[in-house]
N, C-alpha and C positions, 0 to 999 in steps of 0.2 A: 493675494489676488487683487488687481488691482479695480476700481469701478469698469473700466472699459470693461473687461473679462465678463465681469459682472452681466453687464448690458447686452451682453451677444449670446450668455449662457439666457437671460429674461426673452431675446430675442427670439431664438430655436425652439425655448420653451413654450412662449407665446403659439407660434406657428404649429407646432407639433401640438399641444391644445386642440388649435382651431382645424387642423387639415382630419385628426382624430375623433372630434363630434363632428361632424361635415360627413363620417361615412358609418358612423354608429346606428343601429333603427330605432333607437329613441334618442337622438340626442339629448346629450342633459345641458340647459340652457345658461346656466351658472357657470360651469365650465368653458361655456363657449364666449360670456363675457368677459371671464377671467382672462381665458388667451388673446381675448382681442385688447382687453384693459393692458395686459400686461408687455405687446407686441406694440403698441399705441405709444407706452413709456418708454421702451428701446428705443426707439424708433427717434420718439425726442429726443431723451437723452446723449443718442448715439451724435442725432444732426447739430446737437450746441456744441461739441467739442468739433464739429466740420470751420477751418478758420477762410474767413471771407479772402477772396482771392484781391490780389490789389489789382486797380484801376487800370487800364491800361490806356498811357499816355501817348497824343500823337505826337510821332516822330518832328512833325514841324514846331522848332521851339517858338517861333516869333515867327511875324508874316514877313518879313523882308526876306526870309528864305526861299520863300515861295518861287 
């Protein structure tokens, strides 16, 4: 299993956590940071492997094109 895998299983878990005490009549409040701690970490970890998109260059290479 690789981390990504990982991260998306932390991700669902997190959420199902949090959508779970959000409809409980006493939410248990530990649980509810846990899914949010844990949905907070996905969430990073998921956006550092997002790779920056490159620059985009204007088509005029030099101004005498112009």
């Amino acid at each position: 299993m690789s981390k990504r895998t990982l991260y998306y299983i932390c991700l669902v878990l997190g959420a199902f956590f949090v959508i779970v005490t959000e409809f409980q009549d006493t939410p248990d409040l530990i649980l509810q940071i846990g899914g949010f701690c844990l949905l907070m970490l996905a969430l990073f970890q998921l956006s550092k492997g997002i790779k920056n998109l490159p620059t985009k260059e204007s088509f005029i290479e030099n101004e005498e094109e112009e």
